[in-house]
C-alpha positions as CSV (number, residue, x, y, z in Angstrom):
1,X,-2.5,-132.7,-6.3
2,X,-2.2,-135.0,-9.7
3,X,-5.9,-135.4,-10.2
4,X,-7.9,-133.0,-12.1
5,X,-9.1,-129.3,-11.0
6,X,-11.9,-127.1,-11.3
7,X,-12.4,-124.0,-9.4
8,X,-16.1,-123.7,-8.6
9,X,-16.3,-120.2,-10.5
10,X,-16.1,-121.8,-13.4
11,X,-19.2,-124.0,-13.2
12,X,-21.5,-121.0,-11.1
13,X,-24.0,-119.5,-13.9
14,X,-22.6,-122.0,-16.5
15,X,-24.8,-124.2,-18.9
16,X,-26.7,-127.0,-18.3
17,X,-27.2,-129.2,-20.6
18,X,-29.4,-132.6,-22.0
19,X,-27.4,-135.5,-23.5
20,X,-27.7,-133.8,-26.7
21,X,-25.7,-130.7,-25.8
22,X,-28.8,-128.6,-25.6
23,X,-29.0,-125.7,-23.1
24,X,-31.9,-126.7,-20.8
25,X,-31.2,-124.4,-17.9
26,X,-28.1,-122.8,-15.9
27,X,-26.3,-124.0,-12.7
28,X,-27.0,-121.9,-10.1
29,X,-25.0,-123.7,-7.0
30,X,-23.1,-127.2,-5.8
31,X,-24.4,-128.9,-3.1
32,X,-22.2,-130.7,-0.4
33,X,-22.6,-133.0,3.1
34,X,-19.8,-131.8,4.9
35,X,-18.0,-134.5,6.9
36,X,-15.3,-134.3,10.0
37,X,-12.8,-135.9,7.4
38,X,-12.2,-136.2,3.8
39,X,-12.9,-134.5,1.1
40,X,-16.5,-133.7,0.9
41,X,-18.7,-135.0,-2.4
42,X,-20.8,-132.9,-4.5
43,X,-24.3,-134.8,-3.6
44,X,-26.3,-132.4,-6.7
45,X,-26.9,-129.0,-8.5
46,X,-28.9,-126.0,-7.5
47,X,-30.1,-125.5,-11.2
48,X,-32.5,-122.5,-12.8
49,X,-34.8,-124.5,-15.4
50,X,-37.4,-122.4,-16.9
51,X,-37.5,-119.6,-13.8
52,X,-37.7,-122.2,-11.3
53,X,-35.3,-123.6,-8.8
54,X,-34.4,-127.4,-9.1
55,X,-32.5,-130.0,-7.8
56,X,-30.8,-132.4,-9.9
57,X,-28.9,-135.3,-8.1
58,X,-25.0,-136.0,-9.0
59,X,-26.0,-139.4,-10.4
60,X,-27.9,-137.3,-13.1
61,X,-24.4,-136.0,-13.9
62,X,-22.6,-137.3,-16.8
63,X,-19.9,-134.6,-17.5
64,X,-18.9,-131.8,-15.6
65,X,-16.5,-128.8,-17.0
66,X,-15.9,-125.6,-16.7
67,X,-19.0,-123.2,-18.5
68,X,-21.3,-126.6,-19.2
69,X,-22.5,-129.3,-16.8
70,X,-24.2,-132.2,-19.1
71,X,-26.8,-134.3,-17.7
72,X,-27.7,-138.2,-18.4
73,X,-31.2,-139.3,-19.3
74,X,-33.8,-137.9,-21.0
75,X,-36.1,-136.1,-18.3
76,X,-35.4,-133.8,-15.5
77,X,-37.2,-133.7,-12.5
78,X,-38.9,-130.4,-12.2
79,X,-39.8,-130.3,-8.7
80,X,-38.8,-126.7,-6.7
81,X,-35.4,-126.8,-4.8
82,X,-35.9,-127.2,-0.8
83,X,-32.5,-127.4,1.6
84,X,-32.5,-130.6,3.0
85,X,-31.1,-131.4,6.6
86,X,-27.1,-131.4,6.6
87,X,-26.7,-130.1,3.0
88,X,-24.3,-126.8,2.0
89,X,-24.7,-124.9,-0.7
90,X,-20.8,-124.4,-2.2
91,X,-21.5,-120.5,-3.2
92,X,-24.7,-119.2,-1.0
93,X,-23.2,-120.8,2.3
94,X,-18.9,-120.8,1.9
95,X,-18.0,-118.8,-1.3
96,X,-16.6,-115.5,0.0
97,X,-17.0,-116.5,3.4
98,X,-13.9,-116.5,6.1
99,X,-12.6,-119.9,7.3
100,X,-10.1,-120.8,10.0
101,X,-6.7,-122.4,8.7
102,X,-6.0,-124.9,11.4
103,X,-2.6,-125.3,10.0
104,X,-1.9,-122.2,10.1
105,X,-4.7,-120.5,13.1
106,X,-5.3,-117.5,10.9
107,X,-8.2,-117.0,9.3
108,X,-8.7,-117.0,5.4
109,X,-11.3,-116.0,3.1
110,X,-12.9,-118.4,0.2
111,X,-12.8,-116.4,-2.8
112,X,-13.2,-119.5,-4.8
113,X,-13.5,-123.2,-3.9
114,X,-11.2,-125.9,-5.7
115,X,-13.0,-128.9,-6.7
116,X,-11.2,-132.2,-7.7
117,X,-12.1,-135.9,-9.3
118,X,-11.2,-137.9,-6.8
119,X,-12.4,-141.7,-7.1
120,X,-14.1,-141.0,-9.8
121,X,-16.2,-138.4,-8.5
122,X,-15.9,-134.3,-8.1
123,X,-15.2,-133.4,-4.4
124,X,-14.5,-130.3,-2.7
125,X,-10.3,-130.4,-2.2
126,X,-9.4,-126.9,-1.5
127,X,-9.7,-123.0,-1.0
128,X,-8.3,-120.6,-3.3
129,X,-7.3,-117.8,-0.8
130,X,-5.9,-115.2,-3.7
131,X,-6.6,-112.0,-5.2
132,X,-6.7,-113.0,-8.4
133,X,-9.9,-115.8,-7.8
134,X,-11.8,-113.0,-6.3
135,X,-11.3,-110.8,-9.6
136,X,-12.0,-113.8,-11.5
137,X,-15.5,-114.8,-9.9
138,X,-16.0,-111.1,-10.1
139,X,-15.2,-110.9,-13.7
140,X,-18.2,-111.6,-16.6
141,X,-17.7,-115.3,-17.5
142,X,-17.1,-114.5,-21.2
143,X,-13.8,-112.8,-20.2
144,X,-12.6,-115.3,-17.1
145,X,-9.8,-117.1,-18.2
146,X,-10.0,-121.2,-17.8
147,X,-6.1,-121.5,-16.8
148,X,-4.5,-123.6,-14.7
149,X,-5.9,-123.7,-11.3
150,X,-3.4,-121.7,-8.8
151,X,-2.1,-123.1,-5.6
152,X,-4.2,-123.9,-2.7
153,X,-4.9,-124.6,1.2
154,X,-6.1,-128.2,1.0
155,X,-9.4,-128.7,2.4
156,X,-8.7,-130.4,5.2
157,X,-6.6,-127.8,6.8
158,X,-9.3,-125.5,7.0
159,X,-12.7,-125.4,9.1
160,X,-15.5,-123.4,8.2
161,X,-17.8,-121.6,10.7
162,X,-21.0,-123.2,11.6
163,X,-23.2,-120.0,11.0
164,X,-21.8,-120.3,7.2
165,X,-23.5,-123.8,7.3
166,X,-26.2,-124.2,9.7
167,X,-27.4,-127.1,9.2
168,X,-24.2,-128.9,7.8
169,X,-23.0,-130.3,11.9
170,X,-24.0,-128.6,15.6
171,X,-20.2,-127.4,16.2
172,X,-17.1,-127.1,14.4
173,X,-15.0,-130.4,15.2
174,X,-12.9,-129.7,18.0
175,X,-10.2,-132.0,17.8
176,X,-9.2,-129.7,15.0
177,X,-8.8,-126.6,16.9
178,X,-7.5,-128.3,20.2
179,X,-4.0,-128.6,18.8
180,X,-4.0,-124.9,18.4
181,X,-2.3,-123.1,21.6
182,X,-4.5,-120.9,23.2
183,X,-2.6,-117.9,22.3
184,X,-3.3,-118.8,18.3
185,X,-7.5,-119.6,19.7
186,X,-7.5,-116.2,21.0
187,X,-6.1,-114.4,18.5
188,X,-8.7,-115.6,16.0
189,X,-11.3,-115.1,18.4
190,X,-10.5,-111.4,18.3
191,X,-9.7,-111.0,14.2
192,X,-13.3,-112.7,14.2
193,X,-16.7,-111.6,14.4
194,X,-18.5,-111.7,17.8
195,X,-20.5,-114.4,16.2
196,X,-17.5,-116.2,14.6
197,X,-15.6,-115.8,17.7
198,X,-18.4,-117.1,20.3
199,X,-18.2,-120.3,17.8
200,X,-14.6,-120.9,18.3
201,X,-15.2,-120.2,22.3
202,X,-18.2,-122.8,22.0
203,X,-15.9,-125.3,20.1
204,X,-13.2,-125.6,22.6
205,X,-15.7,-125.5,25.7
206,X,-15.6,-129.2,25.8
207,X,-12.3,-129.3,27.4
208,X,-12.3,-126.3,30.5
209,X,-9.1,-126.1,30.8
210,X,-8.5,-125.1,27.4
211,X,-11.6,-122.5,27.6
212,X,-10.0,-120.8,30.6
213,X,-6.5,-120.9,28.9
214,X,-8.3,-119.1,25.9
215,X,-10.2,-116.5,28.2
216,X,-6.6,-115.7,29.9
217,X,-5.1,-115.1,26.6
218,X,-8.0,-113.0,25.5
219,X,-7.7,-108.8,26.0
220,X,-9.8,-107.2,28.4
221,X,-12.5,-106.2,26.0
222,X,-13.1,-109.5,24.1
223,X,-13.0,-111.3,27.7
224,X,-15.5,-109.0,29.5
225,X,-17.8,-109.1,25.6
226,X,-18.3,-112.8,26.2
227,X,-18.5,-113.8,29.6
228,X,-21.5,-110.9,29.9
229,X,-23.5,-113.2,27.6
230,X,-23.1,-116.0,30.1
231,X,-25.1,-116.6,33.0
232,X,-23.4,-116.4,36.7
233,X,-23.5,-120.0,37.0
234,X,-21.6,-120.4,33.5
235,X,-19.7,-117.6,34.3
236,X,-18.3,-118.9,37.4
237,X,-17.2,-122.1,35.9
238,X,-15.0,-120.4,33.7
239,X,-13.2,-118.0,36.4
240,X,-12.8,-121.0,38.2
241,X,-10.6,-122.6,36.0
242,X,-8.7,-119.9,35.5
243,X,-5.7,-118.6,37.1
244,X,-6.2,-116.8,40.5
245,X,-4.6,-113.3,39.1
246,X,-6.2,-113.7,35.3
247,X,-9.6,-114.3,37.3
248,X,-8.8,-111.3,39.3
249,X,-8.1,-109.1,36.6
250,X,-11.3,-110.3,35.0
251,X,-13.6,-110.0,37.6
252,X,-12.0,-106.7,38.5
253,X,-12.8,-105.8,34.6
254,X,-16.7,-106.7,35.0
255,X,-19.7,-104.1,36.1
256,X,-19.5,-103.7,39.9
257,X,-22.8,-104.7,40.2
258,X,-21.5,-108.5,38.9
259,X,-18.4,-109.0,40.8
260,X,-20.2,-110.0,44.2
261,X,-22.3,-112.2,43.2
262,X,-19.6,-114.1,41.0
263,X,-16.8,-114.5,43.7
264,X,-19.7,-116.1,45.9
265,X,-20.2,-119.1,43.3
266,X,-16.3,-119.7,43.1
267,X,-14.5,-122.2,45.3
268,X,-12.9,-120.8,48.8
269,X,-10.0,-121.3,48.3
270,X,-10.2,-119.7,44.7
271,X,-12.5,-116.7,46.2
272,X,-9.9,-115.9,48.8
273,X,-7.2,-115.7,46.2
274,X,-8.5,-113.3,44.6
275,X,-10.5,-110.8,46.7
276,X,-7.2,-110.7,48.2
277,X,-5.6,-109.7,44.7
278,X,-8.7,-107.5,44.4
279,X,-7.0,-105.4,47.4
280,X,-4.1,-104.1,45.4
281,X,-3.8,-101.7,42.9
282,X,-4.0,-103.2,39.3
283,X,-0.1,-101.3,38.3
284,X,1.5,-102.3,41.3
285,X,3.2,-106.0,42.1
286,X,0.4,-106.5,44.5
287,X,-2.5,-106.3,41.4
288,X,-0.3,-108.2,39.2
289,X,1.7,-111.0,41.3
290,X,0.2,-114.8,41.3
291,X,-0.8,-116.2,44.6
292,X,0.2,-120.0,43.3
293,X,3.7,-120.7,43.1
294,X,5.5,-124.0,44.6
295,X,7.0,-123.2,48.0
296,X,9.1,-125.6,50.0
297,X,10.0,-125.7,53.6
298,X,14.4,-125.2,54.1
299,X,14.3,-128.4,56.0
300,X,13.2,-131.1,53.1
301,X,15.4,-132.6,50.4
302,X,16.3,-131.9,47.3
303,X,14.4,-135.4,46.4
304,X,11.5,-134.1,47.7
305,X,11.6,-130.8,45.8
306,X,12.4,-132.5,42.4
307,X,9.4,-134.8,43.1
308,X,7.0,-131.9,44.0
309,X,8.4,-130.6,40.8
310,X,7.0,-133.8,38.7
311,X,3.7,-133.3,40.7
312,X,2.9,-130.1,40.1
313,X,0.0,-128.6,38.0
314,X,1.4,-125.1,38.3
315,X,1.8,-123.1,34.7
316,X,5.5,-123.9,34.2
317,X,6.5,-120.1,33.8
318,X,5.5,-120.4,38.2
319,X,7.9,-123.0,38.9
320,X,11.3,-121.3,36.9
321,X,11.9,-120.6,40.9
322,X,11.2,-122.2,43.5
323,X,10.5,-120.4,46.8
324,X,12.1,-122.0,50.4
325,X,10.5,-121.0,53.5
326,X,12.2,-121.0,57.3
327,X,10.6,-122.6,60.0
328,X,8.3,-119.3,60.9
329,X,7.3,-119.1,56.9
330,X,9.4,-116.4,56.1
331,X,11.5,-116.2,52.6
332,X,14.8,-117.9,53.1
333,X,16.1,-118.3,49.5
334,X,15.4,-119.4,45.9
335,X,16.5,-122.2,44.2
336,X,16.2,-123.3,40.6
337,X,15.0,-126.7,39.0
338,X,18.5,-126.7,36.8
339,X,20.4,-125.7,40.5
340,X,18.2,-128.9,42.1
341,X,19.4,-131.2,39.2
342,X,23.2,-130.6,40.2
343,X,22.9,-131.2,43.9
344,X,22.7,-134.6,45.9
345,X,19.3,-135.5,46.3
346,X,19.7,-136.5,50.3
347,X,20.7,-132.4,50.5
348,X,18.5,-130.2,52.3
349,X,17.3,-127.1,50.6
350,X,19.4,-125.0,53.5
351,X,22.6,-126.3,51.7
352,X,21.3,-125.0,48.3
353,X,19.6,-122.2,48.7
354,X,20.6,-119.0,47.7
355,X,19.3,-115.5,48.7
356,X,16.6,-114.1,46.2
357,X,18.3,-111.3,44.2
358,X,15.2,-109.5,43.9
359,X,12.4,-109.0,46.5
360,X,9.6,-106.9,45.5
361,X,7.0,-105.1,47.9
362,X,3.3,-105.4,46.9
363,X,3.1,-101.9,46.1
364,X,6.0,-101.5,44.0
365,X,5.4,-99.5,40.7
366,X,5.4,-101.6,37.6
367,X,7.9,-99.6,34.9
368,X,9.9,-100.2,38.2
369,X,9.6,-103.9,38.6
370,X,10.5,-104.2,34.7
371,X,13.8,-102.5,35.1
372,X,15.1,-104.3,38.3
373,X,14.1,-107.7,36.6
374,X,15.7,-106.9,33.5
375,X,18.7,-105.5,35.4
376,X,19.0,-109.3,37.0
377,X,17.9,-111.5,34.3
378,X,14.8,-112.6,36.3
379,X,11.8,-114.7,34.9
380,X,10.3,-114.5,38.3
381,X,10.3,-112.7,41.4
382,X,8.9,-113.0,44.7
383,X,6.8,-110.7,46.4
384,X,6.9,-110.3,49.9
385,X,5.1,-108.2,53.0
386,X,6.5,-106.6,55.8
387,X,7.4,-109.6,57.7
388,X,8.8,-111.3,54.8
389,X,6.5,-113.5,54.3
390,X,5.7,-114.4,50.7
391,X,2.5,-113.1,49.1
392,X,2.9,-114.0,45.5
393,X,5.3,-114.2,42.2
394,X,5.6,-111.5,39.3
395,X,6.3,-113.7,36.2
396,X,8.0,-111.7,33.5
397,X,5.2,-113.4,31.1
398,X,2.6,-111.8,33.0
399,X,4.6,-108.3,33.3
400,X,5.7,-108.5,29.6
401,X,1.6,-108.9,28.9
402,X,0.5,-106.1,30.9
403,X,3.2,-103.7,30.0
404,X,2.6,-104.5,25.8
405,X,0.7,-101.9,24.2
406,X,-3.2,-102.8,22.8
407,X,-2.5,-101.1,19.8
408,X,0.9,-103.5,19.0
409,X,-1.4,-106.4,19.9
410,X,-3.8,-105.2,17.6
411,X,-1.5,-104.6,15.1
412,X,0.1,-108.7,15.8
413,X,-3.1,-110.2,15.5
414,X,-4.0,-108.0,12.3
415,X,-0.2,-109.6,10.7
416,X,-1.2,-113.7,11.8
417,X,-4.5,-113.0,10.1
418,X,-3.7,-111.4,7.1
């Protein structure tokens, strides 16, 4: 960045001081309006003039530099310092603080702040993340070095927590975090705070999809921590967006005394899903299979399939396979979207179809399922009752998830967030 740098260590405790050069006081803080956009403006000083607490405005400023601040005019208002509505205070409410790095959806500390003349004017342009500006803050200021400023995340890459700043904005912007997967959302969720966390829950809550997508990718504990705070009603609407088997394995997580009255608030069609999943044990293909994947009768085209395809709003890790069904709803065959691409689309799926390599019975042992669908290179495979009549898909996603240790997800998150 060719403009020039301060780091705002070098101006905390530092003089201030009249026209004349003369020491009338010390800076105690910078004050900012933080925006959705931009670099924000240093709007005044916290200052300590004779024991008291003042405010001096920026257009009072005349000079800033690191260890003296000089003032214009020849009086300074003397009137006690009050927070007014929107403002931040640089080092009481982000200095030291953690932020989330959008670019990079790990969370960062501000051990110092960057500030840069831009348009004539000091703004806040960055976040000094390194050891070293934490040991200089720390340091006395007669033996902090004034070098170079060191390389920084630019400001608007990062967002800062709205409990840092209450009364800078109601949320945290969330066009900024809705680019994030949900994997990346729910991985700071759980290297946050329970109060950080809930913030980046609250953020993304404006879209319900991507809520539920984060509550699927949360573990158990963090899931079960937030939804307890919510109120059945508030609760529900979250399950319900979710996917049948997550929900399950959420609900099935919660105090017994919860679960009923939950599944009651959920859609049918939802609620039969997954009291039925309920049924099963938890380690078995049964507890862990999906009750959604895209099934097709033997008798219609491969048009048809290929356009059911395009229509879907199934997870694309459900429709890697496609399941065919005989006349009496029994499993006939799989067939693949690449295997549908290569065939004439006036075919039937009875000409295409090939026998599933893999059939799995609901209460098949899960180190079991693992090695059969590693033994056939399967992403999914169907699960089926006595009759033969399809009762779900294990996903390899979903078996992968549940067969990963906590402590190596731990340790993951720990790595993206360091």
């Amino acid at each position: 960045m060719d403009i020039p740098l301060l780091n705002l260590s070098s101006l905390l405790n530092s003089r201030l001081v009249d026209r004349a050069g003369e020491k009338i006081g010390r800076v105690d803080d910078l004050i900012v309006r933080l925006a959705d956009r931009g670099y924000p403006p240093i709007t005044g000083l916290k200052a300590r003039i004779g024991g008291r607490e003042v405010f001096v405005p920026a257009e009072r400023v005349a000079e800033v530099e690191p260890g003296a601040v000089r003032l214009r005019g020849e009086q300074v208002d003397l009137g006690r310092f009050e927070r007014r509505e929107g403002e931040v205070l640089l080092r009481h409410d982000l200095l030291g603080r953690r932020l989330i790095n959008v670019v990079g959806a790990r969370l960062v500390r501000a051990d110092d702040l960057v500030l840069g003349k831009v348009e004539e004017w000091w703004r806040v342009v960055g976040v000094d993340t390194s050891f070293r500006s934490l040991f200089r803050r720390l340091l006395p200021r007669a033996l902090r070095r004034r070098g170079k400023v060191r390389p920084f995340l630019d400001w608007e890459s990062v967002e800062p927590f709205v409990g840092h700043v209450p009364t800078a904005r109601l949320r945290m912007a969330f066009g900024r975090l809705s680019g994030l997967h949900p994997a990346q959302l729910a991985d700071l969720v759980e290297a946050a705070s329970h109060e950080e966390g809930g913030e980046i829950i609250d953020a993304v809550g404006g879209d319900p999809e991507l809520e539920a997508d984060v509550f699927e990718e949360l573990n158990p504990e963090h899931q079960v921590e937030f939804l307890h705070e919510r109120s059945d009603a508030e609760a529900a609407e979250v399950l319900a967006a979710m996917e049948a088997d997550d929900a399950a394995d959420l609900i099935g997580a919660l105090d017994q005394e919860r679960r009923e009255p939950l599944l009651k608030l959920l859609p049918w069609q939802q609620q039969r899903k997954i009291r039925t999943l309920l049924g099963f044990n938890p380690a078995t293909a049964g507890g862990l299979m999906s009750p959604d994947f895209l099934e097709l009768a033997d008798t219609a085209t491969v048009a048809r399939a290929l356009d059911e395809l395009r229509r879907t709003e199934l997870p694309e890790e459900t429709v890697t396979t496609l399941i065919v069904l005989d006349g009496d709803r029994r499993l006939r065959g799989v067939v693949s979207p690449v295997m549908l691409l290569k065939q004439d689309p006036a075919a039937t799926l009875s000409e295409v179809v090939s026998p599933p390599p893999l059939t799995l019975e609901p209460d098949d042992d899960l180190s079991d399922i693992a090695v059969e669908m590693a033994d056939y290179d399967l992403t999914v495979a169907p699960v089926v009752d006595a009759d033969s009549r399809v009762l779900g898909i294990v996903t390899v996603d979903d078996l992968l998830e549940l067969m990963i240790p906590d402590d190596w997800r731990r340790r993951l998150s720990a790595l993206r967030n360091e």
